[in-house]
mmCIF file of the N, C-alpha and C atoms, coordinates in Angstrom:
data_MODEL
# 
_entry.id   MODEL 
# 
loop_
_atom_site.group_PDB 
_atom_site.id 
_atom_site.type_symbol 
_atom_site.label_atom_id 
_atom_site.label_alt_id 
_atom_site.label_comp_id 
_atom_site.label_asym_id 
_atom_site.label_entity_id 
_atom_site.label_seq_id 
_atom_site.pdbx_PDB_ins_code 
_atom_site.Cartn_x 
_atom_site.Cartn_y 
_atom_site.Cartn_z 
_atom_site.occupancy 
_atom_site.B_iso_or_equiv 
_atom_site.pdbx_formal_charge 
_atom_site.auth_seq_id 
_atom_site.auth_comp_id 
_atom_site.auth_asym_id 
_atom_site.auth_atom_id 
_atom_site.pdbx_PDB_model_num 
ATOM 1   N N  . UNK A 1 1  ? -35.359 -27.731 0.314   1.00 0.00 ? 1  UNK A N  1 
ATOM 2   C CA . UNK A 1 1  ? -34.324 -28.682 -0.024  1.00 0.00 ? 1  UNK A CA 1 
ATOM 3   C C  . UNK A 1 1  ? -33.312 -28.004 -0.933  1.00 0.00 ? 1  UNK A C  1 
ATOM 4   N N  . UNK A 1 2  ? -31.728 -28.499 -0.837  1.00 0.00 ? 2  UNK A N  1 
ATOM 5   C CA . UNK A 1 2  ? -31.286 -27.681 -1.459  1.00 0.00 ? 2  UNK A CA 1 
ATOM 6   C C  . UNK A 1 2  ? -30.879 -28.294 -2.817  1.00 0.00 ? 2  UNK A C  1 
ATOM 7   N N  . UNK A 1 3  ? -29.657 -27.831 -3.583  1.00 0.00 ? 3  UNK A N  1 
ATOM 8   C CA . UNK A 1 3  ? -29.999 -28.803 -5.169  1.00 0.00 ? 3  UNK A CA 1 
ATOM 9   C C  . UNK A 1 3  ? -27.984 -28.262 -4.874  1.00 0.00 ? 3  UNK A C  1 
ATOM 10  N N  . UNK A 1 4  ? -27.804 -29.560 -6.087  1.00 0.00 ? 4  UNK A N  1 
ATOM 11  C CA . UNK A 1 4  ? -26.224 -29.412 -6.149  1.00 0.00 ? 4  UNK A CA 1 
ATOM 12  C C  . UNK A 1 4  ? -25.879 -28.631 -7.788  1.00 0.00 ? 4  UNK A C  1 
ATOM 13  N N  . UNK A 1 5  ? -24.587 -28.211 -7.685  1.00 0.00 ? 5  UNK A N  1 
ATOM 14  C CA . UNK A 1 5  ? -24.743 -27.601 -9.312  1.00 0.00 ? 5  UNK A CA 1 
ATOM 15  C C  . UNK A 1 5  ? -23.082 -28.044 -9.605  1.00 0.00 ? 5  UNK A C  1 
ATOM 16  N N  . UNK A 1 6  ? -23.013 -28.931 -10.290 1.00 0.00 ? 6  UNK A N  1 
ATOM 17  C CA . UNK A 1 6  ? -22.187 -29.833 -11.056 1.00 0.00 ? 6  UNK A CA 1 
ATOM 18  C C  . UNK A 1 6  ? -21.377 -29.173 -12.252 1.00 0.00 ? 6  UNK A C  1 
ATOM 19  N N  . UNK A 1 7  ? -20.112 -29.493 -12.180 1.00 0.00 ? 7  UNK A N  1 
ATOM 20  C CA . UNK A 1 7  ? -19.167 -29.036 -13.049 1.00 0.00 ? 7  UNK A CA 1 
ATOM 21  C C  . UNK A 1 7  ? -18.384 -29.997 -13.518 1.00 0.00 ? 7  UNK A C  1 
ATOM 22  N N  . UNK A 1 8  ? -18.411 -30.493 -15.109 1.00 0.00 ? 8  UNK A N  1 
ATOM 23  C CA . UNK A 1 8  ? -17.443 -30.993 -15.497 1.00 0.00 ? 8  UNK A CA 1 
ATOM 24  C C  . UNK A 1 8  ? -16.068 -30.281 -15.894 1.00 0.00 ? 8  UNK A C  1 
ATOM 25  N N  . UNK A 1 9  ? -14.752 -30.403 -15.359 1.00 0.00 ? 9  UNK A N  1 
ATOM 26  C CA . UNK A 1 9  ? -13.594 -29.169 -15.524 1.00 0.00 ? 9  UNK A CA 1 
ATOM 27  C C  . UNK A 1 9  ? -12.969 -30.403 -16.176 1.00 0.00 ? 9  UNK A C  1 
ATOM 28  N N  . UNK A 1 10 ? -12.560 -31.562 -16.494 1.00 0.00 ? 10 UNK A N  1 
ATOM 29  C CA . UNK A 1 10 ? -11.742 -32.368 -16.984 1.00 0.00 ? 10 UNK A CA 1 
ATOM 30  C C  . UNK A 1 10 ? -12.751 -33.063 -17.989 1.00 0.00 ? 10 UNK A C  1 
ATOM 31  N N  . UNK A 1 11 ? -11.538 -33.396 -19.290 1.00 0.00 ? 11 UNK A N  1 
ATOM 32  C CA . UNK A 1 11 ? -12.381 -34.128 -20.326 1.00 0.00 ? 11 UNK A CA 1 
ATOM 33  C C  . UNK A 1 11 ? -12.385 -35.564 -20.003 1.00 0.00 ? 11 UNK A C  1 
ATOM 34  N N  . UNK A 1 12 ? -12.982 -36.059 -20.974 1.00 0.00 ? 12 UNK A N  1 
ATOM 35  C CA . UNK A 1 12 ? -13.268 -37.490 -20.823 1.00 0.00 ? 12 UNK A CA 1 
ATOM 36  C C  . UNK A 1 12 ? -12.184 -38.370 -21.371 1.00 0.00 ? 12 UNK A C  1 
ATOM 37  N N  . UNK A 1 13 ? -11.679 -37.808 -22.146 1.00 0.00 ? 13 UNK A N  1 
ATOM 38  C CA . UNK A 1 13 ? -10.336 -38.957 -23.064 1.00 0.00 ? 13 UNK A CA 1 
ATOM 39  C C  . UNK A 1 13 ? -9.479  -39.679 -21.895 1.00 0.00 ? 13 UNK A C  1 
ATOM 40  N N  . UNK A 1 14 ? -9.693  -40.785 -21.988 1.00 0.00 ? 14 UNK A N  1 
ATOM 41  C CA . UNK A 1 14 ? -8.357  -41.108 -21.246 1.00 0.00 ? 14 UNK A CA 1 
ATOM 42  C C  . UNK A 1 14 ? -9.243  -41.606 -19.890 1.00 0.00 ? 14 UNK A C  1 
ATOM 43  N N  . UNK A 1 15 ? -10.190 -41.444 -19.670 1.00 0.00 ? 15 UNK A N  1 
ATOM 44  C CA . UNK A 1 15 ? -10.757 -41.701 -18.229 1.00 0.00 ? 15 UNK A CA 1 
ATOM 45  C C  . UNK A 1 15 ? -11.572 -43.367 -18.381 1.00 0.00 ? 15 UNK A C  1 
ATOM 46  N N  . UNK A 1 16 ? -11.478 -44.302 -17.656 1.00 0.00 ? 16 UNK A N  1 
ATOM 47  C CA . UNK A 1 16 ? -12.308 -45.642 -17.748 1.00 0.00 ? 16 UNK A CA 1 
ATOM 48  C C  . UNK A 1 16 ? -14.037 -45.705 -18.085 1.00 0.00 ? 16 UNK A C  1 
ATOM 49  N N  . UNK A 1 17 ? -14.095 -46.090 -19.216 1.00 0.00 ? 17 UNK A N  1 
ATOM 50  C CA . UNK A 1 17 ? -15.766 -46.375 -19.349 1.00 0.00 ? 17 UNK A CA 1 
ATOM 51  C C  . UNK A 1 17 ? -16.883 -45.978 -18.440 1.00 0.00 ? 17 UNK A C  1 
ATOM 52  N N  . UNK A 1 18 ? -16.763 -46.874 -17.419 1.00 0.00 ? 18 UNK A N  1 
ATOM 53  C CA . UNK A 1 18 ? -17.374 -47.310 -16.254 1.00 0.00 ? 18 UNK A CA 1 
ATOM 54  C C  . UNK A 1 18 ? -17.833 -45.466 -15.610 1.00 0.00 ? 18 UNK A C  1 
ATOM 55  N N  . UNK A 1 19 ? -16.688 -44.530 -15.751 1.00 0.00 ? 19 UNK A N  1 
ATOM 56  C CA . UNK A 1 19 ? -16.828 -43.223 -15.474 1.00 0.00 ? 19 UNK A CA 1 
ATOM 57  C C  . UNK A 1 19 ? -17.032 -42.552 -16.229 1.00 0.00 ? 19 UNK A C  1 
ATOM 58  N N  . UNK A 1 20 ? -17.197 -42.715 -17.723 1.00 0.00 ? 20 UNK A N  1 
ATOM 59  C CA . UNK A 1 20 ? -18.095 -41.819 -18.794 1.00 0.00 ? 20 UNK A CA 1 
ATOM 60  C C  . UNK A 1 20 ? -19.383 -42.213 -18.945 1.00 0.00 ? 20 UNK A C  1 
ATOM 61  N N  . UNK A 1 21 ? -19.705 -43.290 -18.571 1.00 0.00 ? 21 UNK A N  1 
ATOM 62  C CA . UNK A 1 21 ? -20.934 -43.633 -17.893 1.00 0.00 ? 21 UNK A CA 1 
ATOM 63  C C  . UNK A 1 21 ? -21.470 -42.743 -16.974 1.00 0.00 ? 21 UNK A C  1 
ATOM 64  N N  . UNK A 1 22 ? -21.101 -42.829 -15.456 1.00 0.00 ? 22 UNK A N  1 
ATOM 65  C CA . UNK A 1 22 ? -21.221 -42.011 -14.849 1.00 0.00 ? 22 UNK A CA 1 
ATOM 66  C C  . UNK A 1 22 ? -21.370 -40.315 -15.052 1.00 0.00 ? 22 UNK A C  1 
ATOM 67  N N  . UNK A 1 23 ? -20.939 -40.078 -15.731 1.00 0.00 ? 23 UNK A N  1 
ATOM 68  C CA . UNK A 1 23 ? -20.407 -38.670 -15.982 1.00 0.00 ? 23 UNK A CA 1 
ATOM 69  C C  . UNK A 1 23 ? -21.484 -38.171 -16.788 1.00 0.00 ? 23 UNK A C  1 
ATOM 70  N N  . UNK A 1 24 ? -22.099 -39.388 -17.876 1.00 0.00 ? 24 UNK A N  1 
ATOM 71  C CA . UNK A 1 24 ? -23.421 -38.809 -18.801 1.00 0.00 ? 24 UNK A CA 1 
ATOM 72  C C  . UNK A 1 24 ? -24.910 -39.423 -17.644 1.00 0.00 ? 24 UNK A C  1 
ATOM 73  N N  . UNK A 1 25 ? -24.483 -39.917 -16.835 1.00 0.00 ? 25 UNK A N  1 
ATOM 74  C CA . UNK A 1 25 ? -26.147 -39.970 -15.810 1.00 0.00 ? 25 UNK A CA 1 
ATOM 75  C C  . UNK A 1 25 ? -25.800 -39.119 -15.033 1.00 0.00 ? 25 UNK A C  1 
ATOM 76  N N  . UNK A 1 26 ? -24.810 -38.369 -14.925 1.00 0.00 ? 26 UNK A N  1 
ATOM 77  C CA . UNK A 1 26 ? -25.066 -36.720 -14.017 1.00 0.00 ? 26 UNK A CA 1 
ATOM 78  C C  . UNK A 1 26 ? -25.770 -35.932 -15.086 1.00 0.00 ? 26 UNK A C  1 
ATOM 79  N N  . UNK A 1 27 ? -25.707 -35.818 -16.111 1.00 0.00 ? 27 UNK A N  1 
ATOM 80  C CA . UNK A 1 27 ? -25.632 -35.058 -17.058 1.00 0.00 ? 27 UNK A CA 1 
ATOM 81  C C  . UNK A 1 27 ? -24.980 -34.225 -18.440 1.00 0.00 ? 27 UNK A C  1 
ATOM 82  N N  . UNK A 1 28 ? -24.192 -34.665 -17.655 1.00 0.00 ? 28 UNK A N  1 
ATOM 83  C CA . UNK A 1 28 ? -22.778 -33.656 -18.543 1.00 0.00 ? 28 UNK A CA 1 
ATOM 84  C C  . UNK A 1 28 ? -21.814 -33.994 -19.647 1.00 0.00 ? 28 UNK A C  1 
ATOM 85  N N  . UNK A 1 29 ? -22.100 -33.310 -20.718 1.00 0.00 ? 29 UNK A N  1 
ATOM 86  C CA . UNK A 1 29 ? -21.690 -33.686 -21.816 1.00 0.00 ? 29 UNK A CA 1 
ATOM 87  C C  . UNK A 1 29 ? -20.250 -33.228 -22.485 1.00 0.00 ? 29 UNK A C  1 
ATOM 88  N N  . UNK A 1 30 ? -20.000 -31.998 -21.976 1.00 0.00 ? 30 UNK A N  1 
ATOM 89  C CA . UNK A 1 30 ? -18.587 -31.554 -22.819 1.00 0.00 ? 30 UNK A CA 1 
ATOM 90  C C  . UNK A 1 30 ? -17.783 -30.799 -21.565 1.00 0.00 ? 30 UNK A C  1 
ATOM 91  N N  . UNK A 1 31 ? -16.905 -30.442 -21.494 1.00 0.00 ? 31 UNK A N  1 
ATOM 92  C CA . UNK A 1 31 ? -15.968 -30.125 -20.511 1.00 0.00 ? 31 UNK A CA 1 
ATOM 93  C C  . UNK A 1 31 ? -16.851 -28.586 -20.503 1.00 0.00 ? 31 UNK A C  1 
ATOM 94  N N  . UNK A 1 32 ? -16.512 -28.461 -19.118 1.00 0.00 ? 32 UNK A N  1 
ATOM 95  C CA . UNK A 1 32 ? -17.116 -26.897 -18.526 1.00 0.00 ? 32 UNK A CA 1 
ATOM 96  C C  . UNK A 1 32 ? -18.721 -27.017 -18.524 1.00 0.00 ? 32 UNK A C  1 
ATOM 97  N N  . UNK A 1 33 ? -19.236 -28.429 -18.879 1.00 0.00 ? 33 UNK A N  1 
ATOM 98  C CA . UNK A 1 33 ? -21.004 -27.992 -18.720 1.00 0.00 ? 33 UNK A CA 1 
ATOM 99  C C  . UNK A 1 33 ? -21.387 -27.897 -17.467 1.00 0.00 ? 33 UNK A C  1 
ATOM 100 N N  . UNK A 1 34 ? -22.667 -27.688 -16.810 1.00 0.00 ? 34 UNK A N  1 
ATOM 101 C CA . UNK A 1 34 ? -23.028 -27.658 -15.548 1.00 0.00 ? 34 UNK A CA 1 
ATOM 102 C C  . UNK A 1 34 ? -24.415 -27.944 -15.729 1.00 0.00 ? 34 UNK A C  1 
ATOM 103 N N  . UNK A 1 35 ? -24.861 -28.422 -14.146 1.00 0.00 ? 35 UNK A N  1 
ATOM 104 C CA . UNK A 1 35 ? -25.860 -29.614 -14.429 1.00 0.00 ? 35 UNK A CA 1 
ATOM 105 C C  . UNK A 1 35 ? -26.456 -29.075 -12.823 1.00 0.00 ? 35 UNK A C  1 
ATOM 106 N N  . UNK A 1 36 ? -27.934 -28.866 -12.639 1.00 0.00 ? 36 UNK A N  1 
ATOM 107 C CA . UNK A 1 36 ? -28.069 -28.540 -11.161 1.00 0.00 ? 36 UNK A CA 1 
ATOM 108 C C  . UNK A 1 36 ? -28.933 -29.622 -10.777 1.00 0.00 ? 36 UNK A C  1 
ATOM 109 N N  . UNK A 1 37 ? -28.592 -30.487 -9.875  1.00 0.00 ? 37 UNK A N  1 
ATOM 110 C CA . UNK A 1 37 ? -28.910 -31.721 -9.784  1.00 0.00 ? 37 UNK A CA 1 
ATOM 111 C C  . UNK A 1 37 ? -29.331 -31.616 -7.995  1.00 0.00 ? 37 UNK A C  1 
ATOM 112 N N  . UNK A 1 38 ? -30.724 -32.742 -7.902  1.00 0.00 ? 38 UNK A N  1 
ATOM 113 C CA . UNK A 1 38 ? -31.217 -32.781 -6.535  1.00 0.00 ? 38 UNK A CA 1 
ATOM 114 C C  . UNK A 1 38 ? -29.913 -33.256 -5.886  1.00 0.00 ? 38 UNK A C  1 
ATOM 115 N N  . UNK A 1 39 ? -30.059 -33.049 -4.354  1.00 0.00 ? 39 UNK A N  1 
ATOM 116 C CA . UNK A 1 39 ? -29.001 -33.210 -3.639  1.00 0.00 ? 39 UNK A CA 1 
ATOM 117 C C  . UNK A 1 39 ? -29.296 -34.711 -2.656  1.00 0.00 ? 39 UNK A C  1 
ATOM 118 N N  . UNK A 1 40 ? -29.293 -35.551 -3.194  1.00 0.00 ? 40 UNK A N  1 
ATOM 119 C CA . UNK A 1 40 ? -29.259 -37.248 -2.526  1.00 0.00 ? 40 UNK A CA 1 
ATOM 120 C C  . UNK A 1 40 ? -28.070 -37.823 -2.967  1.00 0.00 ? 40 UNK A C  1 
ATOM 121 N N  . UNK A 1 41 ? -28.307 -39.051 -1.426  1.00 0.00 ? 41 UNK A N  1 
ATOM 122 C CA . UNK A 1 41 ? -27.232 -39.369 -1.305  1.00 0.00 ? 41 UNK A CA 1 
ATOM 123 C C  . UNK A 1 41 ? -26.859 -40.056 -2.995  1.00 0.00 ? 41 UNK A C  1 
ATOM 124 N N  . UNK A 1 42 ? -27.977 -40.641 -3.498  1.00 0.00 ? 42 UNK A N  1 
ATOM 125 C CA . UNK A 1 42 ? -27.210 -41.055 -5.130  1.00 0.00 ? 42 UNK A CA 1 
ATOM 126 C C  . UNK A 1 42 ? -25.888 -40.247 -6.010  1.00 0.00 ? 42 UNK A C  1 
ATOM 127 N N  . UNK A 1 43 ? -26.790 -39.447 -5.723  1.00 0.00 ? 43 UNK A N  1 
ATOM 128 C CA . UNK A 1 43 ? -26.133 -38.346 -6.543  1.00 0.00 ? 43 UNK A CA 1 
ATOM 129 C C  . UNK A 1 43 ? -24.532 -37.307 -5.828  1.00 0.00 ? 43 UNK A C  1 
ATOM 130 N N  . UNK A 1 44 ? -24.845 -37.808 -4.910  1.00 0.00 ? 44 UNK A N  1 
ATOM 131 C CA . UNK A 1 44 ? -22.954 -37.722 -3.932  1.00 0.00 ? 44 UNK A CA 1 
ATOM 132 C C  . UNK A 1 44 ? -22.004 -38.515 -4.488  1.00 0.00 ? 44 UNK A C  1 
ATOM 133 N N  . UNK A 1 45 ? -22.780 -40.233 -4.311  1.00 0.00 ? 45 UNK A N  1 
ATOM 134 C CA . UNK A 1 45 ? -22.421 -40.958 -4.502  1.00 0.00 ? 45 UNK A CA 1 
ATOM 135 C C  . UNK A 1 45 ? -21.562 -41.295 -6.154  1.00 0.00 ? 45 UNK A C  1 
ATOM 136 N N  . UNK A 1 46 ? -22.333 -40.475 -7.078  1.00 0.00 ? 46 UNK A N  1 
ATOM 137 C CA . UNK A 1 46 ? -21.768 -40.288 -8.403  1.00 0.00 ? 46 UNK A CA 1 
ATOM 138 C C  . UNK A 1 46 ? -20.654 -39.661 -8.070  1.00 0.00 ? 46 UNK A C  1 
ATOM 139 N N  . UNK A 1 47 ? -20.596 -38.661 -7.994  1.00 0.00 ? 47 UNK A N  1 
ATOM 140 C CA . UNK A 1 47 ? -20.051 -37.454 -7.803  1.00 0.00 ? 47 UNK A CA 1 
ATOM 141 C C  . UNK A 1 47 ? -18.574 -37.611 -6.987  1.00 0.00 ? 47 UNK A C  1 
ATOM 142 N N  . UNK A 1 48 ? -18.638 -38.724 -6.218  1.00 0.00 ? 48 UNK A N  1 
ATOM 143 C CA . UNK A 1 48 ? -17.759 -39.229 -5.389  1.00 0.00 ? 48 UNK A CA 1 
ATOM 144 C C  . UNK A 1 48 ? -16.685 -40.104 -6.519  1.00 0.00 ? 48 UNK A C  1 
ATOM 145 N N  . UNK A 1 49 ? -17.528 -40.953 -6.908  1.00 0.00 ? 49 UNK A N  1 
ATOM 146 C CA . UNK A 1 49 ? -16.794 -41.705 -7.889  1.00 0.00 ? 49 UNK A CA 1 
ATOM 147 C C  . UNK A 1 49 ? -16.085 -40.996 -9.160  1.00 0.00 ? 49 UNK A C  1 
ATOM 148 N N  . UNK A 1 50 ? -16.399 -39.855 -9.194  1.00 0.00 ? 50 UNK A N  1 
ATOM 149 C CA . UNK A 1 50 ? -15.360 -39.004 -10.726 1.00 0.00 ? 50 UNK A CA 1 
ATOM 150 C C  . UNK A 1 50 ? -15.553 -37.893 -9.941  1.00 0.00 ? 50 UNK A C  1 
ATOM 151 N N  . UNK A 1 51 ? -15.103 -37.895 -8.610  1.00 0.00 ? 51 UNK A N  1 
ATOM 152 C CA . UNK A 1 51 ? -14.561 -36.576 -7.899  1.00 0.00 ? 51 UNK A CA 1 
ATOM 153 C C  . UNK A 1 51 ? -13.222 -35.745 -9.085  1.00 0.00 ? 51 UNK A C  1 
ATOM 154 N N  . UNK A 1 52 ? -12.920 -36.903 -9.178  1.00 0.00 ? 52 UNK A N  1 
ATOM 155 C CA . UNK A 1 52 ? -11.113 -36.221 -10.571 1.00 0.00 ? 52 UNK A CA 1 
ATOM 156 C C  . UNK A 1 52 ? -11.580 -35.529 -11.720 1.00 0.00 ? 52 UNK A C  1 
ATOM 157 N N  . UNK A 1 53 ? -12.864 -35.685 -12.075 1.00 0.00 ? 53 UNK A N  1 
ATOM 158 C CA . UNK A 1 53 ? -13.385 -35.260 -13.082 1.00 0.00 ? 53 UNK A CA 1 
ATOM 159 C C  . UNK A 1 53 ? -14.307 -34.183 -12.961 1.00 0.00 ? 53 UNK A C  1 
ATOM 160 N N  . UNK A 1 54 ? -15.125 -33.727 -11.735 1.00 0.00 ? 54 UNK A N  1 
ATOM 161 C CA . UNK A 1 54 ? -15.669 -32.838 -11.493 1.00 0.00 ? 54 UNK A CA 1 
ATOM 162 C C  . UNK A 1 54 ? -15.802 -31.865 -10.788 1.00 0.00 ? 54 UNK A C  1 
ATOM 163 N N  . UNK A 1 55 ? -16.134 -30.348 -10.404 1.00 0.00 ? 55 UNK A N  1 
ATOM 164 C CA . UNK A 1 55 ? -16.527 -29.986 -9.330  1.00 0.00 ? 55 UNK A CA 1 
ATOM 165 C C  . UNK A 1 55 ? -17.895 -29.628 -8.613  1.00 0.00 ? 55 UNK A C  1 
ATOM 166 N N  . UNK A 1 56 ? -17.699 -29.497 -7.729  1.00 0.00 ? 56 UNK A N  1 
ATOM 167 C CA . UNK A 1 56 ? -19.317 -29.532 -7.132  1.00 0.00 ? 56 UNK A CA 1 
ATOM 168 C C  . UNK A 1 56 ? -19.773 -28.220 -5.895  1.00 0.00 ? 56 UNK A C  1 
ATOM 169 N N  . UNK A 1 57 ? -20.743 -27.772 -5.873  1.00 0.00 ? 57 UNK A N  1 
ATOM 170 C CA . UNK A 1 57 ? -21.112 -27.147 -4.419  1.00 0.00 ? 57 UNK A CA 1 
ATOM 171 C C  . UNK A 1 57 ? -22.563 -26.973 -4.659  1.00 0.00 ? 57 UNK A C  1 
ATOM 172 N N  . UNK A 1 58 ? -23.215 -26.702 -3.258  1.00 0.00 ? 58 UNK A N  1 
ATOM 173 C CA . UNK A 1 58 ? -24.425 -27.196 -2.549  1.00 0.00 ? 58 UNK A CA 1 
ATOM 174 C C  . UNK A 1 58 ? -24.694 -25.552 -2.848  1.00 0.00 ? 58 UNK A C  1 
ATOM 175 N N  . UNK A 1 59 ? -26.471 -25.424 -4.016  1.00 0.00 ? 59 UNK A N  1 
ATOM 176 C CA . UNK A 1 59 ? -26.590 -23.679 -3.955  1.00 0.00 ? 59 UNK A CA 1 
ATOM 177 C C  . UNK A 1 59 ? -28.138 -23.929 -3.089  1.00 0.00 ? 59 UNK A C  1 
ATOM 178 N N  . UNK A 1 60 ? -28.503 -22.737 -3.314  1.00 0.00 ? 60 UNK A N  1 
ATOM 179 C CA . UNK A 1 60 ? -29.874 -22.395 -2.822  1.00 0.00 ? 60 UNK A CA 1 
ATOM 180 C C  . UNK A 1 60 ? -30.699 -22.569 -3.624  1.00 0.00 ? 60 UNK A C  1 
ATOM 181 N N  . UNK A 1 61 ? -30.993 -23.403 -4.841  1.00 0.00 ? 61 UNK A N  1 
ATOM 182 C CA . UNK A 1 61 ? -31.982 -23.571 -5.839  1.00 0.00 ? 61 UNK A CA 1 
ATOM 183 C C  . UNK A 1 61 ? -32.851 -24.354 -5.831  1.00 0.00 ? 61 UNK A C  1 
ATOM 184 N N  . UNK A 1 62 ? -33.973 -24.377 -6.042  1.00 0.00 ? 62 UNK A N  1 
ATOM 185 C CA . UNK A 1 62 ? -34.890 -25.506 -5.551  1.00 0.00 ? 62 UNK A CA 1 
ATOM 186 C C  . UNK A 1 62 ? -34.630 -26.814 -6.558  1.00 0.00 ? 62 UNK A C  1 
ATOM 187 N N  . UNK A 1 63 ? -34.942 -27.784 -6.020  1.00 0.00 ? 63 UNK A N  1 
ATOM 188 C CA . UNK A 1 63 ? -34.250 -29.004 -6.481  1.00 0.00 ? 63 UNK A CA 1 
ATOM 189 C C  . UNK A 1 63 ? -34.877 -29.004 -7.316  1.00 0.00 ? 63 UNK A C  1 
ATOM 190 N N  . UNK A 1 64 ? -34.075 -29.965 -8.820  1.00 0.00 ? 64 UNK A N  1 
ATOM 191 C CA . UNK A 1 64 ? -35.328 -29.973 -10.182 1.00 0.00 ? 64 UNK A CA 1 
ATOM 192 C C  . UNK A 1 64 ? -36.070 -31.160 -10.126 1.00 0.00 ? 64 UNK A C  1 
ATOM 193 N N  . UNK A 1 65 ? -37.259 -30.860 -10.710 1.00 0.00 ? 65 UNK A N  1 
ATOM 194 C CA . UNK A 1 65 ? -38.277 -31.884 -10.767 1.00 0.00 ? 65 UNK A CA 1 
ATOM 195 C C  . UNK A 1 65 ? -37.747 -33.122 -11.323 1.00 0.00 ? 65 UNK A C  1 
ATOM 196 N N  . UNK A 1 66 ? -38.247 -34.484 -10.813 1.00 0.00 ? 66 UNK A N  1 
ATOM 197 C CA . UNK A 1 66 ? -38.164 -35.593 -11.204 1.00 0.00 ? 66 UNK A CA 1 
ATOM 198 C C  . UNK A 1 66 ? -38.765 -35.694 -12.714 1.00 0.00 ? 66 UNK A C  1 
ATOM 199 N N  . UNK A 1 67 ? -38.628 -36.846 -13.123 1.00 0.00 ? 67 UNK A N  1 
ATOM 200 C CA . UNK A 1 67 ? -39.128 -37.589 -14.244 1.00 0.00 ? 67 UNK A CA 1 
ATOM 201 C C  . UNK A 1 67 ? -40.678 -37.865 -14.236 1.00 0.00 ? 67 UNK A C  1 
ATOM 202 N N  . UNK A 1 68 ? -40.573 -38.435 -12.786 1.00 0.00 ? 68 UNK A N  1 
ATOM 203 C CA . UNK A 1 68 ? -42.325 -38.567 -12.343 1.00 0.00 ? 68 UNK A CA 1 
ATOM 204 C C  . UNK A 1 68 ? -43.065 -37.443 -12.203 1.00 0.00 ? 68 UNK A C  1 
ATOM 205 N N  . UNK A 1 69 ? -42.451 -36.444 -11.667 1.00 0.00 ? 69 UNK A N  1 
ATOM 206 C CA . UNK A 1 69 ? -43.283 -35.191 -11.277 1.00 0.00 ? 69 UNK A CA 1 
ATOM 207 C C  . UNK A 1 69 ? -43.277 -34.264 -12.447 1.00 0.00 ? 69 UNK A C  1 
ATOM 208 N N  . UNK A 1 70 ? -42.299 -34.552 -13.659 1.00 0.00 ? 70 UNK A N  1 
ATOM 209 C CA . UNK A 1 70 ? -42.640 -34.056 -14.914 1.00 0.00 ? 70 UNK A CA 1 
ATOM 210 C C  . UNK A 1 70 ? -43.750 -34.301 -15.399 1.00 0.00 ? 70 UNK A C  1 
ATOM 211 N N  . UNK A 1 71 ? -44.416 -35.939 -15.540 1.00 0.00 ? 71 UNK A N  1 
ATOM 212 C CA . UNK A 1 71 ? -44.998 -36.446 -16.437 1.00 0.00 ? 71 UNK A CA 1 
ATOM 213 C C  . UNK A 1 71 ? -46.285 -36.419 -15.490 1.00 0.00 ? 71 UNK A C  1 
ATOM 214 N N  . UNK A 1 72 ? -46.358 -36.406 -14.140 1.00 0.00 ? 72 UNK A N  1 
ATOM 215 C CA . UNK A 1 72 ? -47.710 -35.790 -13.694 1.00 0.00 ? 72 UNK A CA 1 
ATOM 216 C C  . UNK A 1 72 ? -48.017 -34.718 -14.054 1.00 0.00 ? 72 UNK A C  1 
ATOM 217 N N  . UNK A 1 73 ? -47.262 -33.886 -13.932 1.00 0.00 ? 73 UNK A N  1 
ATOM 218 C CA . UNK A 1 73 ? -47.755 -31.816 -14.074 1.00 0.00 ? 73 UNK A CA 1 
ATOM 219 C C  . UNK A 1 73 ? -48.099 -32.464 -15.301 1.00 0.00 ? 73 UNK A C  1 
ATOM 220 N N  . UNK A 1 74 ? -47.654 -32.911 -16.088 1.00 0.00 ? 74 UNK A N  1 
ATOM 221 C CA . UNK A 1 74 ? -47.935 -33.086 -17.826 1.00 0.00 ? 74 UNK A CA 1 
ATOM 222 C C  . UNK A 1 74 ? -49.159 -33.718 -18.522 1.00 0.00 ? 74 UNK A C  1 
ATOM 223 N N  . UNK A 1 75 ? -49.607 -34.358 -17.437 1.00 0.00 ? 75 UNK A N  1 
ATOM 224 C CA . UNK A 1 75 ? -50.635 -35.380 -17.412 1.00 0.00 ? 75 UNK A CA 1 
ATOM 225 C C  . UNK A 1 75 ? -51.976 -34.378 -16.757 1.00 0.00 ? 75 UNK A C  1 
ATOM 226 N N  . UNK A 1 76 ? -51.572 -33.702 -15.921 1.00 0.00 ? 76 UNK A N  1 
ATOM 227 C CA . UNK A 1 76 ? -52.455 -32.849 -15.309 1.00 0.00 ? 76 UNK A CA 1 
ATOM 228 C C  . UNK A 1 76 ? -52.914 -31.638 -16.118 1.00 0.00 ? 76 UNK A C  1 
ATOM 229 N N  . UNK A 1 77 ? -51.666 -30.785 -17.117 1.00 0.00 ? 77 UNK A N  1 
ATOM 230 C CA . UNK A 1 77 ? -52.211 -30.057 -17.992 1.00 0.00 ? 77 UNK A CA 1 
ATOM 231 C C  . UNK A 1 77 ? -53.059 -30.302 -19.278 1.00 0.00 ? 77 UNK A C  1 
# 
């Protein structure tokens, strides 16, 4: 599976709530951070909505572990 790797290039000042919202459940906190994020449709779907605010492309990295599959391995060690 492949994983997306996220670029914030525009700041936040000036942009509607509703999309600095968005912008901190990708991840990304200050202009120029990058974020390598599984590749579902959710996460298009962000990405779609503050297209003005970000850039994006599809790498070869294995997708990062969930929340759930954190706290199993975690549970398991």
């Amino acid at each position: 599976m492949s994983a997306i790797r996220v670029k914030l290039v525009r700041g936040l000042a000036g942009c509607p709530a509703p999309h600095r919202v968005v912008v901190q459940g990708l991840g990304l906190k200050k202009r120029d951070s990058t974020k390598i994020l599984p590749d579902t449709p959710q996460t298009l779907g962000m990405i779609a909505k503050v297209s003005y605010l970000v850039e994006w492309k599809r790498v070869d990295a294995p997708s990062p572990a969930g929340r759930k599959a954190r706290k199993a391995a975690k549970a398991k060690a």
